[in-house]
N, CA, C, O and CB atoms as a CASP TS submission, in Angstrom:
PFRMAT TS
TARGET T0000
AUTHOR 0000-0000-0000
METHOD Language model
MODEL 1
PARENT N/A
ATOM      1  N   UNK     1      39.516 356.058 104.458  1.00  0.00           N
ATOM      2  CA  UNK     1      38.235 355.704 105.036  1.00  0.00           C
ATOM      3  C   UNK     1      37.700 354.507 104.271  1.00  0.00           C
ATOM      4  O   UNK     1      37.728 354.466 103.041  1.00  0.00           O
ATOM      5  CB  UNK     1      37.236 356.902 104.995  1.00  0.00           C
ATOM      6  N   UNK     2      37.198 353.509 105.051  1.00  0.00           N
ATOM      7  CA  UNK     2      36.874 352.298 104.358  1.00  0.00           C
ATOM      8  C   UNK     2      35.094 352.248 105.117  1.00  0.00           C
ATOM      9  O   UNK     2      34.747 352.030 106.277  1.00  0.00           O
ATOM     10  CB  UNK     2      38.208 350.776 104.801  1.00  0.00           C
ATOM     11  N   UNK     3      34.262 352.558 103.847  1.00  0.00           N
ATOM     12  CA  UNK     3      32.623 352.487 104.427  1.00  0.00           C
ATOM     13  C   UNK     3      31.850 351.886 102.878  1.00  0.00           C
ATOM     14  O   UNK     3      31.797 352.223 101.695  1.00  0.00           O
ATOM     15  CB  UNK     3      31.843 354.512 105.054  1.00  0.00           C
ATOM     16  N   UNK     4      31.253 350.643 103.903  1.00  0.00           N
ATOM     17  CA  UNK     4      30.902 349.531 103.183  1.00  0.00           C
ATOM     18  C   UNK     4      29.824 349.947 102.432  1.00  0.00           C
ATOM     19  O   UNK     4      29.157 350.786 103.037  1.00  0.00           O
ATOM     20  CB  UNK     4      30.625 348.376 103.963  1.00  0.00           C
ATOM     21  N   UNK     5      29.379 349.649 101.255  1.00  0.00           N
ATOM     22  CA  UNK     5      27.626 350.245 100.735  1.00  0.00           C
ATOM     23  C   UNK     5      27.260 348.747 100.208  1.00  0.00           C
ATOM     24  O   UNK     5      27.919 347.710 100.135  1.00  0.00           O
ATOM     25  CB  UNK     5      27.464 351.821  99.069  1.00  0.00           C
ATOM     26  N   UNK     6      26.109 349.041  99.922  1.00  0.00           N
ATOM     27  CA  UNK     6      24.652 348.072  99.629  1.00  0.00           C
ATOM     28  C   UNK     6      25.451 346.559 100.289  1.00  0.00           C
ATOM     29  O   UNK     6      26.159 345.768  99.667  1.00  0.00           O
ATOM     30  CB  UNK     6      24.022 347.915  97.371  1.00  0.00           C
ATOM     31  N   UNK     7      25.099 346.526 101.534  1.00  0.00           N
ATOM     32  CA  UNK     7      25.980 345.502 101.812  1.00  0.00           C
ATOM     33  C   UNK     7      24.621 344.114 102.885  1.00  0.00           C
ATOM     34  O   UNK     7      24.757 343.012 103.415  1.00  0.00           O
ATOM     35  CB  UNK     7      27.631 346.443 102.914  1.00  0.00           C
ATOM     36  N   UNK     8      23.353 345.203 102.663  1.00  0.00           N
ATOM     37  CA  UNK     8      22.333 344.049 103.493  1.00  0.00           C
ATOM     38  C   UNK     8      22.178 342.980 103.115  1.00  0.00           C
ATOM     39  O   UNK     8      21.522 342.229 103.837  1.00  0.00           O
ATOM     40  CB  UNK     8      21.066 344.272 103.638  1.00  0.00           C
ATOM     41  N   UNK     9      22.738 342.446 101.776  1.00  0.00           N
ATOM     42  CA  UNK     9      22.539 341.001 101.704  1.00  0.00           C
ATOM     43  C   UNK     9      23.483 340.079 102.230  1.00  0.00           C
ATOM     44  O   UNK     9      23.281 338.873 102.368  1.00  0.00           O
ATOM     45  CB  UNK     9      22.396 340.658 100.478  1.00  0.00           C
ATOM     46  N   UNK    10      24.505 340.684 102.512  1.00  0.00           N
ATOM     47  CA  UNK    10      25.525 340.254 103.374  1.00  0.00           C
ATOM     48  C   UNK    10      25.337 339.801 104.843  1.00  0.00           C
ATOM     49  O   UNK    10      25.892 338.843 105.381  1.00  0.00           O
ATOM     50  CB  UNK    10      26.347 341.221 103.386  1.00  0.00           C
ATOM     51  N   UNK    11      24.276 340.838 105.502  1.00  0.00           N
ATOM     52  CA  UNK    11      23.841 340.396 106.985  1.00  0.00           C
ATOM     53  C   UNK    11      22.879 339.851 107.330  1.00  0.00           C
ATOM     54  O   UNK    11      22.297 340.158 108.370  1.00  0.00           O
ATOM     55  CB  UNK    11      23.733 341.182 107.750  1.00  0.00           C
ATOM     56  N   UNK    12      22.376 338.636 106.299  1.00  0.00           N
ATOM     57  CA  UNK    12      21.066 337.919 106.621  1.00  0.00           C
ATOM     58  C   UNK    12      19.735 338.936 106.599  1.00  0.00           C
ATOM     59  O   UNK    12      18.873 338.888 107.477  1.00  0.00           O
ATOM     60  CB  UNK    12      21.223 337.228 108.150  1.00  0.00           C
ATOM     61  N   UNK    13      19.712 339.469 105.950  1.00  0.00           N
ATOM     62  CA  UNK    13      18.636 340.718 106.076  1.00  0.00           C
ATOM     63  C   UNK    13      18.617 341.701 107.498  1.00  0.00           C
ATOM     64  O   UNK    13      17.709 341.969 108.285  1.00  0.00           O
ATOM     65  CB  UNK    13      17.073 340.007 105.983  1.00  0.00           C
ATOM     66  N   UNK    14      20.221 342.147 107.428  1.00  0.00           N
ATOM     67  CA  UNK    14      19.514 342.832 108.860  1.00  0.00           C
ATOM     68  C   UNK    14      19.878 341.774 110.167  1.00  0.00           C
ATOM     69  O   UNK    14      20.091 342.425 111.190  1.00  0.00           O
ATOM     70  CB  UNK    14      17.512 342.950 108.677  1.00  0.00           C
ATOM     71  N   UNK    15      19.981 340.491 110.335  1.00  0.00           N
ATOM     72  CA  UNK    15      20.253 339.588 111.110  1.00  0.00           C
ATOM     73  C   UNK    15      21.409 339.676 112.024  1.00  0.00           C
ATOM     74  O   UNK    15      21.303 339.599 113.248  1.00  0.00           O
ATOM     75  CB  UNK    15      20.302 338.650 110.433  1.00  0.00           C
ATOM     76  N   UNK    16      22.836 339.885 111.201  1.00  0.00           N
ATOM     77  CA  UNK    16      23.637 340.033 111.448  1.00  0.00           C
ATOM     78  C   UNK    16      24.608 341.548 111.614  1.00  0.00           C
ATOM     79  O   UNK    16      24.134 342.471 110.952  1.00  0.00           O
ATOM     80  CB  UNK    16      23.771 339.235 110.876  1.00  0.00           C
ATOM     81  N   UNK    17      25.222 341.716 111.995  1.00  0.00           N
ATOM     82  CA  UNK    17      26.435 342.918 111.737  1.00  0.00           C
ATOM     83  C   UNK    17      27.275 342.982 110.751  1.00  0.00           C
ATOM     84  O   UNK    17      28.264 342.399 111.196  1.00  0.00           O
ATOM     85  CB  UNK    17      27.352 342.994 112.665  1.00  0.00           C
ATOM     86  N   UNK    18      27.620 343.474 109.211  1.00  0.00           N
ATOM     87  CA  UNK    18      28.626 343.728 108.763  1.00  0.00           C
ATOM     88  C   UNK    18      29.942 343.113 109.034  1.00  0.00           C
ATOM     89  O   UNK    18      30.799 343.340 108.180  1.00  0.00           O
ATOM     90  CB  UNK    18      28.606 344.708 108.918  1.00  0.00           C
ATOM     91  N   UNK    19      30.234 342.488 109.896  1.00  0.00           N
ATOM     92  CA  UNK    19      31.318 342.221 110.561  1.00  0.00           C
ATOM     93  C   UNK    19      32.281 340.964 110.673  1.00  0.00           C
ATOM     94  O   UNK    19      31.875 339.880 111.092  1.00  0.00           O
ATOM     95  CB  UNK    19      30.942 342.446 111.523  1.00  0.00           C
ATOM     96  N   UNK    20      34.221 341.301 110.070  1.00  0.00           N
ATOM     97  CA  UNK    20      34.532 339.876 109.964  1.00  0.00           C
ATOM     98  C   UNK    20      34.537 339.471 108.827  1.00  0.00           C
ATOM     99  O   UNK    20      33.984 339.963 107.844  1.00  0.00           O
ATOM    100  CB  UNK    20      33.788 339.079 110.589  1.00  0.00           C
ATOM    101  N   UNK    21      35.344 338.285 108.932  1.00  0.00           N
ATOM    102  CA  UNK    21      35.682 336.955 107.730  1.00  0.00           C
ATOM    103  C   UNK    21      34.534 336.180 107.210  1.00  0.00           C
ATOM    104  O   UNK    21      34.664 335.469 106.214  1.00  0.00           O
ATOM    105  CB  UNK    21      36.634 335.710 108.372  1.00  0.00           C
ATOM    106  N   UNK    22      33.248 336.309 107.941  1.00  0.00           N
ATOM    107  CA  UNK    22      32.048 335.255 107.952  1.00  0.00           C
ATOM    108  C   UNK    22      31.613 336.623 106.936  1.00  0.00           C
ATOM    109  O   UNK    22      32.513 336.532 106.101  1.00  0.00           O
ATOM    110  CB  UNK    22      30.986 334.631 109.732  1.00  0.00           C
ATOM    111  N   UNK    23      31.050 337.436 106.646  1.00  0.00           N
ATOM    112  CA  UNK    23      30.638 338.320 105.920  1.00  0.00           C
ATOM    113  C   UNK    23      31.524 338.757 104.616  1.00  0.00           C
ATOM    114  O   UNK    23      31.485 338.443 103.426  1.00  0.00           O
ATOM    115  CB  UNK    23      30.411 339.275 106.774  1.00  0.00           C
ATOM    116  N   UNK    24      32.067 339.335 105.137  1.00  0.00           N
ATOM    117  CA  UNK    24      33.299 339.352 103.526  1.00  0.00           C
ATOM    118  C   UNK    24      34.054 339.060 103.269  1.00  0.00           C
ATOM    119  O   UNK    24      34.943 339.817 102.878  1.00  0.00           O
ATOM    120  CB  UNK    24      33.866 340.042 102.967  1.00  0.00           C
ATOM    121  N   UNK    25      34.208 337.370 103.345  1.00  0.00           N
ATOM    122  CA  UNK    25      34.722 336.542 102.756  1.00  0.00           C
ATOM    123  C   UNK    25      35.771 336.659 102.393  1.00  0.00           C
ATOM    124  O   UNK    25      36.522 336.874 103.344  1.00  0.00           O
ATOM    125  CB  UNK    25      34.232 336.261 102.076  1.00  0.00           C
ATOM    126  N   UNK    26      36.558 336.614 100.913  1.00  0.00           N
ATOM    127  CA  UNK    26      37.743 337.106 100.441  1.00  0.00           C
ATOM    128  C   UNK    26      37.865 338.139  99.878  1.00  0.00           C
ATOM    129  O   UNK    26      38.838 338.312  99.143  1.00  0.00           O
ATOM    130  CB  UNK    26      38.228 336.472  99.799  1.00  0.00           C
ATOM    131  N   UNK    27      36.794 339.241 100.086  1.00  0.00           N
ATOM    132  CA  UNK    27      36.757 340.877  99.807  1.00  0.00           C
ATOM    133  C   UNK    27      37.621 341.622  99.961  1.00  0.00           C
ATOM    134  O   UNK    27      37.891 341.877 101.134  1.00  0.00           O
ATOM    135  CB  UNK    27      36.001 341.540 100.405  1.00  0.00           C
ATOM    136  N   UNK    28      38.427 342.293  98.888  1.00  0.00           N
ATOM    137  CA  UNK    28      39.666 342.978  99.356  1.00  0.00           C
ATOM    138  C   UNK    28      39.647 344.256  98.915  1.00  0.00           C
ATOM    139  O   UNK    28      38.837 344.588  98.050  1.00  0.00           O
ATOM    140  CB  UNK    28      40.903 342.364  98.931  1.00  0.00           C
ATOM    141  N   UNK    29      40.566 345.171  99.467  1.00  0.00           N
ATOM    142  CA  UNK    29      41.149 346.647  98.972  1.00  0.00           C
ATOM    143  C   UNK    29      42.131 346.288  98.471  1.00  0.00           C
ATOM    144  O   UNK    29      43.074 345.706  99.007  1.00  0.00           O
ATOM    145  CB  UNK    29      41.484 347.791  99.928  1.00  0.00           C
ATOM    146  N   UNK    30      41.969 346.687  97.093  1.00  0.00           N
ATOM    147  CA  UNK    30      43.741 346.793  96.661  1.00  0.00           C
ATOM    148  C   UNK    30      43.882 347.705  96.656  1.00  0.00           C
ATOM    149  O   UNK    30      42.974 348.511  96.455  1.00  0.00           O
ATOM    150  CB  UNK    30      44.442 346.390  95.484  1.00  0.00           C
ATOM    151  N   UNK    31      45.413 348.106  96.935  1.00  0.00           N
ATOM    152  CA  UNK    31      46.191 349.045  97.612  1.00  0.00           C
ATOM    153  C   UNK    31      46.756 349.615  96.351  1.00  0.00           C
ATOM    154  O   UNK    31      46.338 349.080  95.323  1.00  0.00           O
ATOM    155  CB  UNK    31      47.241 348.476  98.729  1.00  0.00           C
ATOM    156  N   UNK    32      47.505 350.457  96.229  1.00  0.00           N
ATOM    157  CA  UNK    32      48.497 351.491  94.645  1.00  0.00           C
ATOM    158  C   UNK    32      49.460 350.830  95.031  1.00  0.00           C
ATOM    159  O   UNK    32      49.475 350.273  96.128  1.00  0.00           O
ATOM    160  CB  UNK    32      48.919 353.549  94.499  1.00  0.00           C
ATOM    161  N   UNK    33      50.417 350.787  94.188  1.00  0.00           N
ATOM    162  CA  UNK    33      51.893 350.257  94.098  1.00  0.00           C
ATOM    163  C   UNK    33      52.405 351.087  95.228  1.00  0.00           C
ATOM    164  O   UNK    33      53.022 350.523  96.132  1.00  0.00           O
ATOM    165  CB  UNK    33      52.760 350.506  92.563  1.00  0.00           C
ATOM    166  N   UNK    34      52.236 352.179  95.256  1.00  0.00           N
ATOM    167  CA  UNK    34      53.210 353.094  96.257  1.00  0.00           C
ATOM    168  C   UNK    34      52.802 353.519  97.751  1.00  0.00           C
ATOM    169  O   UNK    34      53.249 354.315  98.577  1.00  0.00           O
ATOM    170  CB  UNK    34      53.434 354.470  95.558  1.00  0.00           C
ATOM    171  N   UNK    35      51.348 352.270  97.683  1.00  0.00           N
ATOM    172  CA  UNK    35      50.929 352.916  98.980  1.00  0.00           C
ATOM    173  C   UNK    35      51.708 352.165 100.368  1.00  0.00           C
ATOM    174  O   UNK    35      52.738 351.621  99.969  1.00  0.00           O
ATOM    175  CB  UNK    35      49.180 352.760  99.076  1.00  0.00           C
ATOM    176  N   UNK    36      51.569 352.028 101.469  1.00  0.00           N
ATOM    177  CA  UNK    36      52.396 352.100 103.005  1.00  0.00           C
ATOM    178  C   UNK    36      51.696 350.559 102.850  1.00  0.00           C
ATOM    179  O   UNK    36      50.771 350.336 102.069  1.00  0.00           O
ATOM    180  CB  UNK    36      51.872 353.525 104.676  1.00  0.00           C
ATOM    181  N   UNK    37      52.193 349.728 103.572  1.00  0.00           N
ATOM    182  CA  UNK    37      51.876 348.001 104.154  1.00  0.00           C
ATOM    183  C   UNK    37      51.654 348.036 105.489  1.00  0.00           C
ATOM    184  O   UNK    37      51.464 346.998 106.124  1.00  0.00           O
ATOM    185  CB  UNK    37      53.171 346.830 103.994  1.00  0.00           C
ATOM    186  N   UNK    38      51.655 348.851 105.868  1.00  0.00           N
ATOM    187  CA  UNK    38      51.177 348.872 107.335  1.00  0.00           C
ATOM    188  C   UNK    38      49.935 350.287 107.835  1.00  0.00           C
ATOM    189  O   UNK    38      50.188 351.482 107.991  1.00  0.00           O
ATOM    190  CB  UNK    38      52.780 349.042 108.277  1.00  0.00           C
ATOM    191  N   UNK    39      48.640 349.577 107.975  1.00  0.00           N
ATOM    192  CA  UNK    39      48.167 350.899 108.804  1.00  0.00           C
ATOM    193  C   UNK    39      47.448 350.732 110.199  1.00  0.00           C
ATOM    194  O   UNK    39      47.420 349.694 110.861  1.00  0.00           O
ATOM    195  CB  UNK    39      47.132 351.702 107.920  1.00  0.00           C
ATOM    196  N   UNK    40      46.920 351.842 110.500  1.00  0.00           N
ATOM    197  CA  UNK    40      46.034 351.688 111.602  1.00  0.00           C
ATOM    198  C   UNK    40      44.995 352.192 111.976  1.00  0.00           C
ATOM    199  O   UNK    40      44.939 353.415 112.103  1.00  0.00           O
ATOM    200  CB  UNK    40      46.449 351.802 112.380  1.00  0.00           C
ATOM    201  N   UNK    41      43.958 351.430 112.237  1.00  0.00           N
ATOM    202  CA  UNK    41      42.487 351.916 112.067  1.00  0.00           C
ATOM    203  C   UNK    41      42.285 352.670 112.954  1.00  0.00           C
ATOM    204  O   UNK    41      42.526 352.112 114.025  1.00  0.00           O
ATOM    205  CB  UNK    41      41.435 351.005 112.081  1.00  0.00           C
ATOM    206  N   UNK    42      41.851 354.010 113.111  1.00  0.00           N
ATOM    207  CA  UNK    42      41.741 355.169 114.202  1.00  0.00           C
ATOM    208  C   UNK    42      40.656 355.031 115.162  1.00  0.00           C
ATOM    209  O   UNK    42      40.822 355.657 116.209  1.00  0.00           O
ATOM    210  CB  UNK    42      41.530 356.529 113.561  1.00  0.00           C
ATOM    211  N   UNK    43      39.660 354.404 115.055  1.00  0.00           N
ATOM    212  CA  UNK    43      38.611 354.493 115.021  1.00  0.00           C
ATOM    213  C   UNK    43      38.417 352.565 116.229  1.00  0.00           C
ATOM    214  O   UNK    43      37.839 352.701 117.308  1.00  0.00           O
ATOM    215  CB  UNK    43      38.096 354.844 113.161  1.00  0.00           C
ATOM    216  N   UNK    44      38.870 351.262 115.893  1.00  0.00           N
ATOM    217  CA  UNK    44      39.264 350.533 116.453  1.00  0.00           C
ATOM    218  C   UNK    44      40.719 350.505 117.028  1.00  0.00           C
ATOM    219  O   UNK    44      41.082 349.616 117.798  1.00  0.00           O
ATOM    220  CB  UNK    44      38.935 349.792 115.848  1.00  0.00           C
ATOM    221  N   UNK    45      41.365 351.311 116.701  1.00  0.00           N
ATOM    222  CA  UNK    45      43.076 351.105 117.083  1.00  0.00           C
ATOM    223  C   UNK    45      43.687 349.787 116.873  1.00  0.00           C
ATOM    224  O   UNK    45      44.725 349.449 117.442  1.00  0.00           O
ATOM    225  CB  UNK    45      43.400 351.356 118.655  1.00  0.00           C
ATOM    226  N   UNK    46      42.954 348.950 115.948  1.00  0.00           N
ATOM    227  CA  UNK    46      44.218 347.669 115.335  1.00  0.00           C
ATOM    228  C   UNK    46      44.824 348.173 114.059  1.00  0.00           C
ATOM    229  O   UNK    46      44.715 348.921 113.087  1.00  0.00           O
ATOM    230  CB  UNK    46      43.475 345.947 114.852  1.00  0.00           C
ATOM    231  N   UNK    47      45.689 347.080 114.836  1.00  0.00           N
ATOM    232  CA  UNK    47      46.814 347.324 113.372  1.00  0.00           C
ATOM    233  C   UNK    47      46.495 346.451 112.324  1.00  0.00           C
ATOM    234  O   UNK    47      45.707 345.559 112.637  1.00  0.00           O
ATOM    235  CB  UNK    47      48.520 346.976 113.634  1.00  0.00           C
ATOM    236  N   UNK    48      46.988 346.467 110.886  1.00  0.00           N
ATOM    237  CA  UNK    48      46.609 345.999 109.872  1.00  0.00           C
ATOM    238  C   UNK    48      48.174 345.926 108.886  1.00  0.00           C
ATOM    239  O   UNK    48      48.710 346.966 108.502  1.00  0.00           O
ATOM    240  CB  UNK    48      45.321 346.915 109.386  1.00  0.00           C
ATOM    241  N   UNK    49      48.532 345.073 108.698  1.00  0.00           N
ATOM    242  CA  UNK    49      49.313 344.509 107.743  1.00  0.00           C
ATOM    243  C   UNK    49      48.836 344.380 106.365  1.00  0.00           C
ATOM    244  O   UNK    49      48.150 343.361 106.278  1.00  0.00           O
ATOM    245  CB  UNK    49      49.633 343.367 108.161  1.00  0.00           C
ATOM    246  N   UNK    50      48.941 345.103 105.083  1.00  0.00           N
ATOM    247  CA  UNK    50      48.476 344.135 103.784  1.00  0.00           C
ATOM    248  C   UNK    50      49.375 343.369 103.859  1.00  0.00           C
ATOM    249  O   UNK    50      50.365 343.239 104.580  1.00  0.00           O
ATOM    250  CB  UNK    50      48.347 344.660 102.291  1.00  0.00           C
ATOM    251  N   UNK    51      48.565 342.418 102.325  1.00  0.00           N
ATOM    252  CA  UNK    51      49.108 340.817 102.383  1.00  0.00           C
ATOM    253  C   UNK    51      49.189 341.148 100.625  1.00  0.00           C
ATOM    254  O   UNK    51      48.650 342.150 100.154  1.00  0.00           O
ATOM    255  CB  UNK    51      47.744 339.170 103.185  1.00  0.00           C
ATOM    256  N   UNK    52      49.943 340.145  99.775  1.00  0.00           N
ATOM    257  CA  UNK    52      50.077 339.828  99.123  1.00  0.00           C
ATOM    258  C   UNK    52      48.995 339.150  98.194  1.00  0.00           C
ATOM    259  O   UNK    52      48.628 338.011  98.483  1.00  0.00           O
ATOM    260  CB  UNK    52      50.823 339.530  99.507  1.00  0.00           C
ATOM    261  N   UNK    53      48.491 339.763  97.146  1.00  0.00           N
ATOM    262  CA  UNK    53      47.615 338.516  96.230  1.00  0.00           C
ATOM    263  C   UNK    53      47.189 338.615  95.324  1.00  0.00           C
ATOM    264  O   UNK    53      46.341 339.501  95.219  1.00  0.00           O
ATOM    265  CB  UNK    53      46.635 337.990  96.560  1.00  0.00           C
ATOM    266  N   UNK    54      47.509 337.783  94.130  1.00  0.00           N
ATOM    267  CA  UNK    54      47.133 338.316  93.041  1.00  0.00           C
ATOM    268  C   UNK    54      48.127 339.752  92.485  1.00  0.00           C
ATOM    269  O   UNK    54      47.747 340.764  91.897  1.00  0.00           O
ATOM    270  CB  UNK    54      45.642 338.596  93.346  1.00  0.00           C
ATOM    271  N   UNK    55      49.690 339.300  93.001  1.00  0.00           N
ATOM    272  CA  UNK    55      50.213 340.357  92.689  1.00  0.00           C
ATOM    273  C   UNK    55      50.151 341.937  92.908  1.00  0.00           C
ATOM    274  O   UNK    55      50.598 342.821  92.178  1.00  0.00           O
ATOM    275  CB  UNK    55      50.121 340.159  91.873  1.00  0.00           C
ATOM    276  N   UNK    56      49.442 342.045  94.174  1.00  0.00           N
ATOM    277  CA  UNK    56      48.937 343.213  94.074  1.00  0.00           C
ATOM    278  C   UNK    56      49.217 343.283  96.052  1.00  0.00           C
ATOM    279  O   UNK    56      49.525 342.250  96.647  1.00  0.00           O
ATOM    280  CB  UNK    56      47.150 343.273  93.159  1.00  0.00           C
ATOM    281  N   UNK    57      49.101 344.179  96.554  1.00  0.00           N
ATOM    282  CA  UNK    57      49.207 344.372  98.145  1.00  0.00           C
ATOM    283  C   UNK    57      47.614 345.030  98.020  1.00  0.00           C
ATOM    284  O   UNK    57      47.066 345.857  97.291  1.00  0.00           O
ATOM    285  CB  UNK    57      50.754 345.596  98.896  1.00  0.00           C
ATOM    286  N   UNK    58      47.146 344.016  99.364  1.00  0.00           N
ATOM    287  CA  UNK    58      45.785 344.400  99.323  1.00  0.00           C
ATOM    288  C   UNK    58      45.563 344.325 101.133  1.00  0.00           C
ATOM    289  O   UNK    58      46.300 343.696 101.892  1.00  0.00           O
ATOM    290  CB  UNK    58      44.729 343.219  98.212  1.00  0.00           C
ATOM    291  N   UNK    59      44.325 345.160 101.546  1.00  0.00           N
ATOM    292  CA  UNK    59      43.701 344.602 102.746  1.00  0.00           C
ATOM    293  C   UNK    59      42.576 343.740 102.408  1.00  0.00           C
ATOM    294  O   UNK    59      42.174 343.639 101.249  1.00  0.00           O
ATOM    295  CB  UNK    59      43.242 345.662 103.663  1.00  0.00           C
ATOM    296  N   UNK    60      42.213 343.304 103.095  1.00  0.00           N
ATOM    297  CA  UNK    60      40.882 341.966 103.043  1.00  0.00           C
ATOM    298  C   UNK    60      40.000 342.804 104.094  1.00  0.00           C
ATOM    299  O   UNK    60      40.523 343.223 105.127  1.00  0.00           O
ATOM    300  CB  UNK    60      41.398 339.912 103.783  1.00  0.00           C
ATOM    301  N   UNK    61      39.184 342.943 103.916  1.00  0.00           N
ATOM    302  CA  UNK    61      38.243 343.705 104.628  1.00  0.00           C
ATOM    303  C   UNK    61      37.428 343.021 105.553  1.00  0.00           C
ATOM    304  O   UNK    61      36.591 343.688 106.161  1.00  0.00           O
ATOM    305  CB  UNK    61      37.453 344.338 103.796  1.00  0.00           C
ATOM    306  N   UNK    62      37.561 341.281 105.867  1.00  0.00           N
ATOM    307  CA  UNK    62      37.095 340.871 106.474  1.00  0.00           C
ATOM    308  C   UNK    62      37.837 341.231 108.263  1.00  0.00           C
ATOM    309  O   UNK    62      37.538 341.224 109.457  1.00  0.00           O
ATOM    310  CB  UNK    62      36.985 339.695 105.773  1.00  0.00           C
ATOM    311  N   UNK    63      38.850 341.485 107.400  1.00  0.00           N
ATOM    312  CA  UNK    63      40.044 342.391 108.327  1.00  0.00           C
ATOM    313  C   UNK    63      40.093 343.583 109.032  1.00  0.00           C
ATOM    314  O   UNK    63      40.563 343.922 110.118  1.00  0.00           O
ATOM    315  CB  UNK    63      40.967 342.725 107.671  1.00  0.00           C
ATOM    316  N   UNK    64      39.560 344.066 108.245  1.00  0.00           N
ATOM    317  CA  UNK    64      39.837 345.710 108.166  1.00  0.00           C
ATOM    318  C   UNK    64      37.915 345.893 109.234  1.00  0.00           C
ATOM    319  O   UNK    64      37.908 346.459 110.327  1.00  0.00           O
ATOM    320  CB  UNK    64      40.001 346.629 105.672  1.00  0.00           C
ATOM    321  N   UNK    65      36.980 345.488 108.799  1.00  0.00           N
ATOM    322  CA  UNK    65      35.951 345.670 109.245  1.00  0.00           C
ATOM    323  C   UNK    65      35.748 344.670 110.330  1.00  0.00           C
ATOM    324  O   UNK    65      34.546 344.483 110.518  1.00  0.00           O
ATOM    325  CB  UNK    65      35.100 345.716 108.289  1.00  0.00           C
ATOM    326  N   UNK    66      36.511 343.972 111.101  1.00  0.00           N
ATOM    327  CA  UNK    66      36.508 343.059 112.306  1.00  0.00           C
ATOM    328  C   UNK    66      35.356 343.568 113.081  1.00  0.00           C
ATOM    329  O   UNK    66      34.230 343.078 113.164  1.00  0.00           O
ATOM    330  CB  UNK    66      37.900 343.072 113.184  1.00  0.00           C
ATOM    331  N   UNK    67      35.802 344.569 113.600  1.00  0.00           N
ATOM    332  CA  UNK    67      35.519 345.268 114.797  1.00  0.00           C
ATOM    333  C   UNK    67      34.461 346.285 114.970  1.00  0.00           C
ATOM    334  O   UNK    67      33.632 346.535 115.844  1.00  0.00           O
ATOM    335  CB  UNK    67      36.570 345.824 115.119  1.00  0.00           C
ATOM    336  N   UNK    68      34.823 346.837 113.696  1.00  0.00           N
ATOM    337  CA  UNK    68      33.167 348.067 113.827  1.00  0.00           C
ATOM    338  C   UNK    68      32.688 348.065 111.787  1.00  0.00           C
ATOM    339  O   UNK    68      33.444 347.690 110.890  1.00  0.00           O
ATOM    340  CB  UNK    68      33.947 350.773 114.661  1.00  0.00           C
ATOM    341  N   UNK    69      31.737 348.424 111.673  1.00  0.00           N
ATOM    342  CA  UNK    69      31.524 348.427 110.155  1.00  0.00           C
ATOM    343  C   UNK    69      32.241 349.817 109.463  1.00  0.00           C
ATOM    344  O   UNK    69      31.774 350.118 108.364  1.00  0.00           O
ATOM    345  CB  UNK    69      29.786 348.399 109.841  1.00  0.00           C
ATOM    346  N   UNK    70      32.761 350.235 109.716  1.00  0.00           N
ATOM    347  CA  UNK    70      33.592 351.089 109.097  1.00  0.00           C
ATOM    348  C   UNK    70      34.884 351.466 109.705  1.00  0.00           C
ATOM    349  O   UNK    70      35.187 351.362 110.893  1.00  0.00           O
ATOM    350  CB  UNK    70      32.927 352.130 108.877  1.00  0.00           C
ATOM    351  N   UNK    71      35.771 352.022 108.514  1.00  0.00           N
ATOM    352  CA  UNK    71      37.089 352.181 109.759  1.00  0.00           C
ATOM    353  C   UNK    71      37.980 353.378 109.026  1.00  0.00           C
ATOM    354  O   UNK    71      37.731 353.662 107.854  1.00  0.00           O
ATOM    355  CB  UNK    71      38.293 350.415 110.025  1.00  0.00           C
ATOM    356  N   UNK    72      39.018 354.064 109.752  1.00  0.00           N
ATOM    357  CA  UNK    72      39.219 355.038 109.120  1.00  0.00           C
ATOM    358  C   UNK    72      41.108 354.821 109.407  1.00  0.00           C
ATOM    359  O   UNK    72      41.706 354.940 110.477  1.00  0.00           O
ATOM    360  CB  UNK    72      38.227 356.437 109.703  1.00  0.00           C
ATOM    361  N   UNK    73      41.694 354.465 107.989  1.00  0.00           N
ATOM    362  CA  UNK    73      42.851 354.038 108.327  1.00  0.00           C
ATOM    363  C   UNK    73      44.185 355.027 107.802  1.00  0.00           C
ATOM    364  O   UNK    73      44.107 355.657 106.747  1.00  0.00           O
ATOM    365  CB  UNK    73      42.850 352.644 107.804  1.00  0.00           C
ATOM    366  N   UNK    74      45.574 355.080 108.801  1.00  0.00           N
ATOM    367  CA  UNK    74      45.990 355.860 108.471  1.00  0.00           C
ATOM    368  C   UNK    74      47.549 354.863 108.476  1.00  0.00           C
ATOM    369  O   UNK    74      47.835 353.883 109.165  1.00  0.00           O
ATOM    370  CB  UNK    74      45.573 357.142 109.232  1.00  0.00           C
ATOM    371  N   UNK    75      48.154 355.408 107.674  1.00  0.00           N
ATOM    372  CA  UNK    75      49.947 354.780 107.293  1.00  0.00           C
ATOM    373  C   UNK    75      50.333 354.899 109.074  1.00  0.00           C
ATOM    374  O   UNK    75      50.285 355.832 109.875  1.00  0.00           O
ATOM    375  CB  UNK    75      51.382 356.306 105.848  1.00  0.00           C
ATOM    376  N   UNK    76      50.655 353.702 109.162  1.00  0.00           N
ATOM    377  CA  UNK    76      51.929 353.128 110.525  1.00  0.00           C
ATOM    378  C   UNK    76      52.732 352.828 109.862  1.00  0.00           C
ATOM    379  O   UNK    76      52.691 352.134 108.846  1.00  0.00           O
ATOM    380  CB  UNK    76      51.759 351.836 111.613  1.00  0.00           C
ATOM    381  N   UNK    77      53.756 353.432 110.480  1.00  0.00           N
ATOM    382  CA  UNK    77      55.193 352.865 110.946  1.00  0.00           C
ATOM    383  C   UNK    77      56.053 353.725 109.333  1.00  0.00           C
ATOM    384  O   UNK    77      57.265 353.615 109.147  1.00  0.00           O
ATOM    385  CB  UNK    77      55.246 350.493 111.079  1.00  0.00           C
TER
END
């Protein structure tokens, strides 16, 4: 489960939605060494690839939160 907190300064006070690359920027989840590179958000039904960075497999949450402000992701494939 990925649910964003104290995040109103992020949406123009309230202006905007949580939502997207324009809001969280290069914000990431890093992932455990052993966790899956592929999931899928239950809740939007996209798929999600981590990426590489900083040595580490991460999601970017500008990613992960596209579509709705929270998302609830489970190992694909």
């Amino acid at each position: 489960m990925v649910a964003p907190r104290l995040f109103v300064p992020l949406t123009d006070r309230g202006r905007r939605l949580p939502l997207g690359d324009a809001v969280w920027n290069d914000t990431r989840l890093v992932l455990p060494a052993n966790a899956a590179l592929r999931y899928r958000d239950v809740l939007s039904g996209q798929e999600l690839l981590a990426e590489q960075a900083d040595r580490s497999n991460v999601l970017f949450l500008g990613r992960v939160l596209r579509y709705f402000p929270v998302a609830l992701l489970e190992a694909a494939g």
